[in-house]
C-alpha positions, 0 to 999 in steps of 0.5 A: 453199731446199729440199734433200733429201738421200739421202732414202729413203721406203718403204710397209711393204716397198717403197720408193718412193723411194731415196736421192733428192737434188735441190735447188731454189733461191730464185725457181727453177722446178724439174720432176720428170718421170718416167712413172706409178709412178715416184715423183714423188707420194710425194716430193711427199707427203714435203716436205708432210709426208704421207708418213714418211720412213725416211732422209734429211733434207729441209731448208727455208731450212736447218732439218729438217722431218722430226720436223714435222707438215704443218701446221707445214710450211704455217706455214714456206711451203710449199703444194701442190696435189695430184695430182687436185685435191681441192677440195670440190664441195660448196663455191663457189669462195669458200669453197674458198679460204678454206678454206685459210686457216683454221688460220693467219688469227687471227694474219694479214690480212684474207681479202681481202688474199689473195683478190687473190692469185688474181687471176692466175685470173679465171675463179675471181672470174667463178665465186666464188659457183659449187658446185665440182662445176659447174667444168670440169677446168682451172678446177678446176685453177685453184681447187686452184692458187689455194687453194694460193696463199692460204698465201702460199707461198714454197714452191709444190709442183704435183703433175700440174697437166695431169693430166685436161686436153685440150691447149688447158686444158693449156696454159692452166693452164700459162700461169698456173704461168707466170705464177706463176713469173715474179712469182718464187715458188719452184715444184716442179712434178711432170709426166707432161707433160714438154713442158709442163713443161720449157716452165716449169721453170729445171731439171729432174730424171728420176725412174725407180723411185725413183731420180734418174736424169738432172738438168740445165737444161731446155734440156739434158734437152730435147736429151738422147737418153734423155729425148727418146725416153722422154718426149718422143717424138722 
């Protein structure tokens, strides 16, 4: 479904990622791990379209995205929810996810229809009348996975979805990422928890300074020397 092939993204002189290649496959759930810096947003960042890429081409169900705008990105299928969630804390919980609908509905069903889509979060309906701002940390992150769902997605990319969380909310939000990956939507899912994220993922892939360093199944990166002492702490 997607492939970036020999992908090079820089910021003016330096260069975030380099030569970067890695596939995931229809109804696959694939991690990106890697410690603070290592370059894991920025890829996020150029499948979405948010970021130019120098070199390198990334393929959607077979056809270049790089001369496309985001927008025409989130028109093929792919949908992220970013790093530190960036819902509107001025907005209730309603009106969040119908924002993300917003550019495509006049030619779609009604909003309804993709309400029920978050229904795997039932946090989110209890508190759908709620300001953003007055939501916990991981119902936050429930919302910004939720607006992300409301695309209808084929592809779902999730950048640091842990990130902020105490262990117990951690776990919850991954419970649903579980959940989400079951029902047999295609994920890409960017972590520094590399537990929960290998608890999720059908392969994974390190990155270290831009570089793809080691890839595998989870299992097998879960018994490799280098990630269990890097990432794992054993």
């Amino acid at each position: 479904m997607l492939a970036c092939n020999d992908l090079t993204v820089a910021y003016d002189d330096i260069v975030a990622l380099q030569g970067v290649t890695l596939e995931v496959a229809r109804g696959e759930t694939v991690a990106l791990i890697g410690a603070n810096g290592a370059g894991k947003t920025t890829l996020l960042q150029a499948i979405s379209g948010l970021n130019p890429v120098r070199s390198g081409d990334i393929v959607f169900e077979g056809a270049s995205l790089v001369r496309l705008g985001s927008d025409r990105r989130v028109a093929l299928g792919i949908s992220q929810a970013p790093e530190g969630r960036r819902i509107f804390p001025g907005l209730t919980v309603e009106e969040n996810l119908t924002l993300a609908t917003v550019n495509w509905r006049r030619w779609r069903q009604p909003i309804t229809d993709d309400l029920a889509r978050v229904d795997l979060f039932p946090r989110l309906k209890e508190r759908r009348r709620q300001l953003g701002w007055s939501l916990s940390g991981g119902e936050q992150q429930m919302l910004a996975i939720g607006r992300a769902l409301m695309a209808r997605p084929r592809l779902l990319l999730l950048d640091e979805p842990s990130l902020g969380l105490a262990p117990r909310l951690a776990e919850e939000v991954y419970e649903r990422v579980r959940q989400i990956a079951n029902s047999g939507l295609t994920i890409l899912v960017v972590e520094q928890n590399t537990v929960l994220a290998l608890s999720v993922a059908d392969r994974a892939y390190v990155l270290e300074t831009g570089r793809i360093v080691l890839q595998g199944t989870a299992n097998n990166l879960k018994q490799n020397t280098r990630v269990r002492e890097a990432y794992l702490g054993r």
